[in-house]
Backbone bond lengths (Angstrom), bond angles and torsions (degrees), N, CA, C in turn:
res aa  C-N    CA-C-N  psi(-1)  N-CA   C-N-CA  omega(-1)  CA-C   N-CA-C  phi
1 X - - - 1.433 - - 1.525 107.60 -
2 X 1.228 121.51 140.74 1.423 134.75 -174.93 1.372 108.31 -101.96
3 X 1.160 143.81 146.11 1.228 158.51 152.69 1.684 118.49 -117.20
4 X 1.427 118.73 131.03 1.181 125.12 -153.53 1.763 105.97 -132.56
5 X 1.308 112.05 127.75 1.368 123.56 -172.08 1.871 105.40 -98.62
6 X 0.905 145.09 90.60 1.394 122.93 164.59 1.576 123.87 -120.85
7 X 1.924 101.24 165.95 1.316 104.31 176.16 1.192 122.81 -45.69
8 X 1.324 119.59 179.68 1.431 127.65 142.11 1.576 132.31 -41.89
9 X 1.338 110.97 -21.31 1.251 121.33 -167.67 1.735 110.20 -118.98
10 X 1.599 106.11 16.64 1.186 107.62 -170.18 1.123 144.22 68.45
11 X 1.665 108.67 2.51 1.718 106.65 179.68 2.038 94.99 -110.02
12 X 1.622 91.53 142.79 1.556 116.98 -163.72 1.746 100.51 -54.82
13 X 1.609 106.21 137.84 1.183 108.27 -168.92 1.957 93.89 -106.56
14 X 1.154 89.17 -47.81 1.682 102.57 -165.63 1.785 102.08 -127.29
15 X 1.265 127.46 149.91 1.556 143.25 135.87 1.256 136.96 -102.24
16 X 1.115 134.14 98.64 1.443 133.67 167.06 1.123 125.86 -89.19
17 X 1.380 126.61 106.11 1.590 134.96 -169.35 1.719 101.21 -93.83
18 X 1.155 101.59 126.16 1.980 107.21 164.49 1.795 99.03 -128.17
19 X 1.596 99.68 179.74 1.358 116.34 -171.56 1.772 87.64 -61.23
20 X 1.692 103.39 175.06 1.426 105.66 161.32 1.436 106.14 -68.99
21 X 1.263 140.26 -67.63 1.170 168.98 146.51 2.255 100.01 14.97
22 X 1.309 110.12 -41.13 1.329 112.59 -174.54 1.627 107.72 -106.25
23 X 1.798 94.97 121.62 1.191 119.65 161.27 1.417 138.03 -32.19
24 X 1.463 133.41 97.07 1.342 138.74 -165.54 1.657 111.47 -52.72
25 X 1.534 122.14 -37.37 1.329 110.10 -171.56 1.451 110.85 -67.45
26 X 1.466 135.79 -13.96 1.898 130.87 -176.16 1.445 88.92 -90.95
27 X 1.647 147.02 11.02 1.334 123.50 -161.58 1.733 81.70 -127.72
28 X 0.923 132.33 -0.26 1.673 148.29 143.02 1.628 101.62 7.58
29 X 1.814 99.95 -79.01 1.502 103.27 -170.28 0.851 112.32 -82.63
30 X 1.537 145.81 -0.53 1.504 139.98 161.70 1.891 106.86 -67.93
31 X 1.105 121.68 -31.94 0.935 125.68 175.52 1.447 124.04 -57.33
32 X 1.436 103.22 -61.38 1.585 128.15 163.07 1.658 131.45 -35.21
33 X 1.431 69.11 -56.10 1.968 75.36 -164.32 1.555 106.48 -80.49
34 X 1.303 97.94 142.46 1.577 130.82 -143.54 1.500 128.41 49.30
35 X 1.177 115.91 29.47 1.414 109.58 144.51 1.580 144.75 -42.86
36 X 1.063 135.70 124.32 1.512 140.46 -176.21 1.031 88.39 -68.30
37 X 1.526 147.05 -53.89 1.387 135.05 -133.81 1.759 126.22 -63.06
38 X 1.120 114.11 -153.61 1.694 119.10 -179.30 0.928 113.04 -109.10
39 X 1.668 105.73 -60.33 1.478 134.14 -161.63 1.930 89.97 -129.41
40 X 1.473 104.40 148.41 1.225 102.49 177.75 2.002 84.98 -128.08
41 X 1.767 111.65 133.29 1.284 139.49 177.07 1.649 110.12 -108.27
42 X 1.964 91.44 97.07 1.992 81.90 151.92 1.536 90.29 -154.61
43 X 1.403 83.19 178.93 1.715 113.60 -163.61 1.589 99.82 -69.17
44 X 1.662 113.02 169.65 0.973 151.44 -150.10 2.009 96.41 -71.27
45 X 1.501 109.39 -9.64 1.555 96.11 -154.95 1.697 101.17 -108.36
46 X 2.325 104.09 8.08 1.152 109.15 173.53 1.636 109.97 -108.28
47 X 1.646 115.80 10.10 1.454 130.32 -159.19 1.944 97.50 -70.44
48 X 0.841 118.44 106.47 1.555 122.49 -176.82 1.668 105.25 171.61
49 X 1.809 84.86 150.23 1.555 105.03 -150.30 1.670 118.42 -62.64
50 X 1.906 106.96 -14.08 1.364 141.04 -167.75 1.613 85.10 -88.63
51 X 1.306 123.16 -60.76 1.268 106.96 -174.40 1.539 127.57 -65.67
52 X 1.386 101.57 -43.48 1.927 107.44 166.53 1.110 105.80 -57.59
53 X 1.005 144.37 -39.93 1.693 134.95 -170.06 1.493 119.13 -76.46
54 X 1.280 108.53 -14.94 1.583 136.03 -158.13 1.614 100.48 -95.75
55 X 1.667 104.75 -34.35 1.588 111.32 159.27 1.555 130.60 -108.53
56 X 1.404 123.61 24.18 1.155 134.12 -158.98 1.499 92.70 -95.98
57 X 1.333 112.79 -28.48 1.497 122.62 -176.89 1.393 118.35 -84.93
58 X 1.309 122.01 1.62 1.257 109.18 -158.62 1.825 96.94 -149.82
59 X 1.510 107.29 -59.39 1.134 122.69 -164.92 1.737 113.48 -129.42
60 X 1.289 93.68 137.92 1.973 95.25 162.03 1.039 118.28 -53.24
61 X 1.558 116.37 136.00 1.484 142.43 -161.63 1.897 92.66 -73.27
62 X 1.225 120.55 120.13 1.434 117.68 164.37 1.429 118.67 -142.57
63 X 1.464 106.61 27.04 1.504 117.62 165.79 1.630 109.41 -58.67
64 X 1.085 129.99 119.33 1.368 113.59 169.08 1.615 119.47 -62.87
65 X 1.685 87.28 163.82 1.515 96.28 -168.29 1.556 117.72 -72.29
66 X 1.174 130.22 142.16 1.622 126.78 175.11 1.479 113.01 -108.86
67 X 1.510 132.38 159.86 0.988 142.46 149.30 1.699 116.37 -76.59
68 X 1.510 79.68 150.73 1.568 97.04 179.85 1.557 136.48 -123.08
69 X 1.214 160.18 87.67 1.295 136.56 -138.19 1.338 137.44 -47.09
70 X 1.379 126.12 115.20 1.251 131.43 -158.42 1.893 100.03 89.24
71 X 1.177 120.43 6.09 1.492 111.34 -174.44 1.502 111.10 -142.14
72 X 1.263 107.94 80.03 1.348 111.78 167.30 1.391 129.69 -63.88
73 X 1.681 107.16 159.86 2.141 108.50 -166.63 1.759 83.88 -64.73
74 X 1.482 90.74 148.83 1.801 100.27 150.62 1.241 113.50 -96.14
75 X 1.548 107.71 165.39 1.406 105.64 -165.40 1.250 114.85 -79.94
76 X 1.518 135.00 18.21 1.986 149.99 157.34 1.625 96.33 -94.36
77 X 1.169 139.85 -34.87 1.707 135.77 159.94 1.717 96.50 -47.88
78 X 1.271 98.99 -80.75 1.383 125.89 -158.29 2.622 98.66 -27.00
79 X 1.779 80.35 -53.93 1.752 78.41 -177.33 1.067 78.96 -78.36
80 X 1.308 144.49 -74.31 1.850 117.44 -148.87 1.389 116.60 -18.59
81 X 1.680 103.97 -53.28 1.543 100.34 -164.51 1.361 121.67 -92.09
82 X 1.629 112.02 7.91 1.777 127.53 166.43 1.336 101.58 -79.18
83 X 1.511 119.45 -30.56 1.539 125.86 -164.37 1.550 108.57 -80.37
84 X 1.437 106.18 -34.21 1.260 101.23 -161.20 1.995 90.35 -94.10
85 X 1.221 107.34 -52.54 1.747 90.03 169.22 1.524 137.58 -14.19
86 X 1.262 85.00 -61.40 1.863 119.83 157.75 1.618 99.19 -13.56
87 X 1.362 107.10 -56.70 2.213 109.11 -150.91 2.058 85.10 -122.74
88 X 1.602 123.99 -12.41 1.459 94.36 168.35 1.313 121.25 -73.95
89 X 1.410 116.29 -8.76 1.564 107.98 -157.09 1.498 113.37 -68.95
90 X 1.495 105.03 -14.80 1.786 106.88 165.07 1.856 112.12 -59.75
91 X 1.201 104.63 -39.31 1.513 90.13 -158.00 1.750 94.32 -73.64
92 X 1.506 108.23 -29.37 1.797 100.76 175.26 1.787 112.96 -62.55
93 X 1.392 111.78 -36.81 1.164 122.33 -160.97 2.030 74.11 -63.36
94 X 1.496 167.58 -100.38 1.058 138.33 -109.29 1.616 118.49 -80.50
95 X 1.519 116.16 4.45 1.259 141.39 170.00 1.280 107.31 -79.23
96 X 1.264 120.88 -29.50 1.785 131.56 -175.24 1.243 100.12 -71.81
97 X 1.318 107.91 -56.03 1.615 131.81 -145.88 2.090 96.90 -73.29
């Protein structure tokens, strides 16, 4: 499984290759660390308390927001995670490509 770091502008910053077999959300801070960026943007499947804390030190939290059972998005989640969609669609756009 590949894991993919990119700019703002969509061209690949970093790759992290693991077995198929190993879970993308613990490979989080390999991703991270040394980033230039401000704010670091990913989807819902890196939303965990190991990963927010992992950028609290360094960078703005831009994991999108997840639901929880019995705990629905509020409607300031809800735009967070329209807002931040908004600027991921580069890092999907090199998965397209």
């Amino acid at each position: 499984m590949g894991l993919i770091s990119t700019d703002e502008d969509g061209f690949v910053d970093k790759i992290h290759v693991t077995p198929a077999n190993a879970a993308e959300s613990p490979q989080f801070g390999h991703m991270v660390s040394g980033a230039s960026a401000q704010r670091v943007l990913a989807d819902k499947a890196y939303a965990s308390k190991a990963n927010r804390a992992e950028l609290n030190s360094k960078y703005q939290d831009g994991i999108m927001r997840k639901t929880a059972r019995n705990r629905p998005l509020r409607p300031s989640e809800k735009r967070f995670n329209k807002l931040i969609s908004k600027r991921r669609f580069r890092v999907e756009q090199c998965f397209g490509t």
